[in-house]
N, C-alpha and C positions, 0 to 999 in steps of 0.2 A: 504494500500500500504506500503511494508515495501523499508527500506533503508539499503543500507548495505555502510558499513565505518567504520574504529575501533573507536568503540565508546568509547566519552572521554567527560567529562563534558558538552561541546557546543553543542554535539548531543544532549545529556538531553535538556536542554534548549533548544532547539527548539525544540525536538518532540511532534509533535499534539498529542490529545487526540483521545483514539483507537487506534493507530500506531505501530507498531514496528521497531525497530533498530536490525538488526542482526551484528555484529561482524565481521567482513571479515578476522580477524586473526586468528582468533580464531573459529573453525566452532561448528556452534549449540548453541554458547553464545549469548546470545540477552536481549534488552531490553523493556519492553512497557511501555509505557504511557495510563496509566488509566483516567476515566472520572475527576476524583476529583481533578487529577493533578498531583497522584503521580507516582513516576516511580519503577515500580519490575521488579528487573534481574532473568532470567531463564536460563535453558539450555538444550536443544533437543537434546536426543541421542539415541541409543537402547541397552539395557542391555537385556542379552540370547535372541538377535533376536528379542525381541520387543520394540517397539517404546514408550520413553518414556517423558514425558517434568517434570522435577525438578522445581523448585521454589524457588530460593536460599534466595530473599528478597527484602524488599522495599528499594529506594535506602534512605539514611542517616546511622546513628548509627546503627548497626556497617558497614554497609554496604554502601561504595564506590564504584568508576570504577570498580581499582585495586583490593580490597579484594574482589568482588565479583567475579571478573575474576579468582584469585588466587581458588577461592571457585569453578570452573565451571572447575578451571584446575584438581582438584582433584576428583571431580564428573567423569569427562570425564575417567579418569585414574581406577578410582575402574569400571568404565562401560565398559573400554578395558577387565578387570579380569572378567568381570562377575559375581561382588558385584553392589548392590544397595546402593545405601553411603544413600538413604533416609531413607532405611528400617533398616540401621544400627541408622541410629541417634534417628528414632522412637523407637527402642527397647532400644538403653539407657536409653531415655527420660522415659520410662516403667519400669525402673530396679529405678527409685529412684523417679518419676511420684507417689502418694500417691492414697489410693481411696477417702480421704477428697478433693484433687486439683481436680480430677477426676468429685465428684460432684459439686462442684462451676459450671466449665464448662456445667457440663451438665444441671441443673437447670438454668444458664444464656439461654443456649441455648432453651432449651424446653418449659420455660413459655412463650411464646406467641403461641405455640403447643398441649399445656393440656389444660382442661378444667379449671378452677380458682380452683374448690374444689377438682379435682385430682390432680392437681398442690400442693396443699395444703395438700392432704395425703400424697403425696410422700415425700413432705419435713417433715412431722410428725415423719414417719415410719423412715425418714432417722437419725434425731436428738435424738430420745426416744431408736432404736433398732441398728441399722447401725453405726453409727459413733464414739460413746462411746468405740465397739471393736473392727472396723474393719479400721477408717478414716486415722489412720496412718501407716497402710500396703501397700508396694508399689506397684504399678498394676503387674509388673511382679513376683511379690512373692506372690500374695494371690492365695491360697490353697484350695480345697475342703476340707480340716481339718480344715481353720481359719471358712469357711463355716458354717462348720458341726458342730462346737462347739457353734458357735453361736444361732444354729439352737437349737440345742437340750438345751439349756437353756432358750429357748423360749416356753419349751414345753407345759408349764401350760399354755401357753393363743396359741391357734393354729391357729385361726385367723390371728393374729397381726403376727407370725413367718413366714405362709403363706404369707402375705402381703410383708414383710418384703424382704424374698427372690423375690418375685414379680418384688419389685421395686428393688432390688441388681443388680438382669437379665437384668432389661432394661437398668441400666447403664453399666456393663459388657457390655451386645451386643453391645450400642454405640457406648463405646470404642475399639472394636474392628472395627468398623464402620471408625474413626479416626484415625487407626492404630496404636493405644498403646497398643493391644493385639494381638496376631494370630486369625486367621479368625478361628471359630468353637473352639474357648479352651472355653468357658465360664463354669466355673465348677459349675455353679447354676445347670444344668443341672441333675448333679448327686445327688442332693438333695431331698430327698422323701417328698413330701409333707405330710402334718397333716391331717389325717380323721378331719374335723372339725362338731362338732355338731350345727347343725344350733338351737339356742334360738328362743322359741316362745312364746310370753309373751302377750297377750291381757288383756283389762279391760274389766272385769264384769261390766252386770249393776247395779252390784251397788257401783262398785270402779267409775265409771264414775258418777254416784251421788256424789259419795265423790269428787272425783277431781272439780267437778260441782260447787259444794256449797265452795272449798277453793278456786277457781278460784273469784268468786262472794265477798268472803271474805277479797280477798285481793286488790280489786279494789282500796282503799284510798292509800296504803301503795307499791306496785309494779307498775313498768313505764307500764302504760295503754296497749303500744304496744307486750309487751313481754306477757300479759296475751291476747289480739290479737291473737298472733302468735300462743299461742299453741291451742288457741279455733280453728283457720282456721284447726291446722296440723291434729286435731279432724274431721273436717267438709270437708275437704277435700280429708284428702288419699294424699297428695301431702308429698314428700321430705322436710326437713329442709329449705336445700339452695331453693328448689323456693318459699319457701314461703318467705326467708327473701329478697330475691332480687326480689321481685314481684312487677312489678312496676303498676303503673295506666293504662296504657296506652296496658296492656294486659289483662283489665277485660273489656270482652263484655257482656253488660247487656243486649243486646238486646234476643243475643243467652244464655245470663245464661252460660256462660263458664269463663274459665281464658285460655286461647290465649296465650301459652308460646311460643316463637320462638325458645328456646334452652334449654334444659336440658339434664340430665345423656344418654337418650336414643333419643336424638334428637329433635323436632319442636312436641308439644304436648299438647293438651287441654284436660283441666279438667270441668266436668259438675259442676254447683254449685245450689245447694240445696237454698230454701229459706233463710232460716238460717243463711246460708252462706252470702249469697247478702245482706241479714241484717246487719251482722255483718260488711262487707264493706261498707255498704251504711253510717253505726254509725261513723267511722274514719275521722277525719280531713283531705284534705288534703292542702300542702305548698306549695306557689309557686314555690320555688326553687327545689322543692326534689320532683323527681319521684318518687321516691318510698314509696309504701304504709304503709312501720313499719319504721319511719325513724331512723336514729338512734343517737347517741349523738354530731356527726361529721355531722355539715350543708351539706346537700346536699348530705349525704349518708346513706345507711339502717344500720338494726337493727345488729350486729354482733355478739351481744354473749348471748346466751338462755340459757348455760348450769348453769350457776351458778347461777340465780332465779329460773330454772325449780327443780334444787336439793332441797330447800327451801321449793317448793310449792309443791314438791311431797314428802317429809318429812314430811309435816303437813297432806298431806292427806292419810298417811300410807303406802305409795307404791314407797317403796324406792330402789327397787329392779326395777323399769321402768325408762327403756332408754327413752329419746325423739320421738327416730325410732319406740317404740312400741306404739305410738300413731299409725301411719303409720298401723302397724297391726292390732290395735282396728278398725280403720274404715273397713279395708278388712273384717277382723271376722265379725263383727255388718251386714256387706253388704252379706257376703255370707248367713250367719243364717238366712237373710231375702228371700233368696231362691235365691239370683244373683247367676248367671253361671261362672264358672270360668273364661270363654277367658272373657266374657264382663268385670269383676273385671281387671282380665289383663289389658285389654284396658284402664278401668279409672286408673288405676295405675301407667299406661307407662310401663308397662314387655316388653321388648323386646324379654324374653323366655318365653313357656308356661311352663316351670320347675320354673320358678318362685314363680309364683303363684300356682303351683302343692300346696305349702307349706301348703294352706288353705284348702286343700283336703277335715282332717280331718270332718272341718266345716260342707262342704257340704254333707259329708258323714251322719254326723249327723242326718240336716235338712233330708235328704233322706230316715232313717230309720225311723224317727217321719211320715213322709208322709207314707210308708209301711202301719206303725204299723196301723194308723190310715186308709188307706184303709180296711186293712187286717181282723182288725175287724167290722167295716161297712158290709163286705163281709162273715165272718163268722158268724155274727148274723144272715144274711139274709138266711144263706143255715142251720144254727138251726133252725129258723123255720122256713123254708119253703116259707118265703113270700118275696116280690119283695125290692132289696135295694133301700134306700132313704136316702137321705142327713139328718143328722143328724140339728136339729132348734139349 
């Protein structure tokens, strides 16, 4: 229910929570009382024929009766002309607005949105690639040249440049979102993307012997759970992030699975091999910490692999392997054994089957060894003449 009366301090203080106060002098200036207690002044008018409500400010510093009235007088006046006084103050704000303030906001905004580890690329890409050239340009002067310069100094690693404009776009778009850009200018747009070579790196077996026996080696000397973690990312096929955030309470023994509720491509279980189950059944666990590789901070997991995995794939001569190409040694190892690709898919969590296309060649392989070996079974049998039989 609103009240109308020229509102003056004593309105404020008595206006209920939810309420509004309209202005009777002043038509279209009002104010409401919010749940929390505060009071924001507005003002309802229509610029070119549409209906629009302003939001000048919560009432204190800088904002009074008076200055907010004084502020609703001049709102009203650029809306008689058929200026938008928001949309002017917005494009100032844009003309000296940075893309470093630009991302505060939008990272304040977004992490409780992103996933933790997307969350955590974006801020990557932004600090290593983004902000160094771009942070103190202000929204309304960055260029498809500050873009493109950027761009093309990134060219050696096309991934990371890819990446890089990726996350540029989604703060761009935002901001436009919030009105510190024009709707549809985002000059990411015009940026061509990187043919990128996709890397395929799997271990042999006998690079997996190797890594075997320096894993084994290092038992005295490296934190128990970090030589854990990469034996599971082995025995698994599973991502980094769920195996370090794996908690107890998602390994079903009954089913032989690991029970994730959430990862990159959604709610997803992994089969676990013997081995496997072994290898969790061998771990401690702490009353206080779910999770199963804890890590140096009570009651939280394992957070950093890269810097002893460098170490122990140094000593096992495979210095040139990512963590990630565990991940693909188990798919390779799975296909050579004759798996199908959707079913690999599936224990993988591919949400595409271009995914896992990757392993093709694999299978392609396995497929020509089956041929070959029909092939000659079948051509010995029509040289001579007599009935095929399975080789003893």
């Amino acid at each position: 229910m609103a009240d109308r009366s020229r509102i003056n301090l004593a309105t404020l203080k008595t206006l209920p929570p939810q309420q509004v106060a309209w202005d009777d002098s002043l038509k279209g200036f009002g104010a409401k009382a919010n749940a929390n207690g505060t009071v924001t002044f507005f003002v309802k008018t229509r610029v070119n024929g549409k209906q629009r409500w302003f939001t000048i400010g919560k009432r204190g510093s800088p904002w009074t009766v008076e200055t907010a009235r004084r502020e609703a007088l001049a709102i009203l006046a650029n809306a008689a002309e058929g200026k938008d006084r928001t949309e002017e103050k917005r494009r100032e704000r844009a003309s000296t607005f940075t893309l470093g303030e630009l991302a505060v906001e939008y990272f304040n905004h977004h992490k409780p949105l992103l996933k933790p580890v997307t969350f955590e690329n974006y801020q990557t890409s932004w600090r290593r690639h983004l902000q160094p050239e771009l942070g103190k340009i202000a929204l309304g002067k960055l260029s498809v040249a500050d873009i493109s310069k950027l761009n093309i100094a990134l060219c050696e690693t096309p991934s990371a440049a890819n990446y890089a404009m990726a996350v540029l776009s989604a703060m761009l778009g935002w901001s436009e979102d919030q009105g510190l850009r024009p709707a549809n200018s985002n000059p990411c747009r015009k940026i061509p993307k990187y043919r990128e070579n996709k890397r395929e790196r799997y271990l042999s077996p006998e690079e997996l012997e190797r890594l075997g026996k320096v894993l084994a080696d290092s038992e005295k000397r490296e934190n128990p759970y970090v030589l854990a973690a990469i034996r599971l990312l082995l025995l698994t096929g599973a991502r980094l992030s769920e195996i370090l955030t794996l908690r107890w309470s998602y390994i079903d023994r009954h089913r032989r699975v690991l029970a994730l509720p959430d990862s990159k491509t959604g709610a997803k279980v992994i089969p676990l091999s013997q081995p496997a189950l072994d290898l969790l059944s061998g771990l401690p666990r702490f009353k206080h910490n779910p999770f199963v590789l804890p890590g140096l901070i009570e009651g939280q997991h394992l957070v950093n692999l890269q810097k002893p995995w460098r170490r122990i794939r140094k000593e096992a001569g495979l210095d040139d392997v990512r963590i990630h190409d565990l991940r693909h040694s188990f798919a390779s190892v799975s296909v050579g054994l004759g798996g199908s690709l959707p079913v690999i898919g599936r224990v993988l969590g591919h949400s595409q089957p271009a995914t896992t296309a990757r392993y093709a060649h694999v299978a392609d392989k396995v497929a020509a060894e089956l041929v070959e070996a029909t092939g000659a079974l079948i051509g010995t049998a029509l040289q001579s003449g007599s009935k095929p039989s399975t080789p003893q």
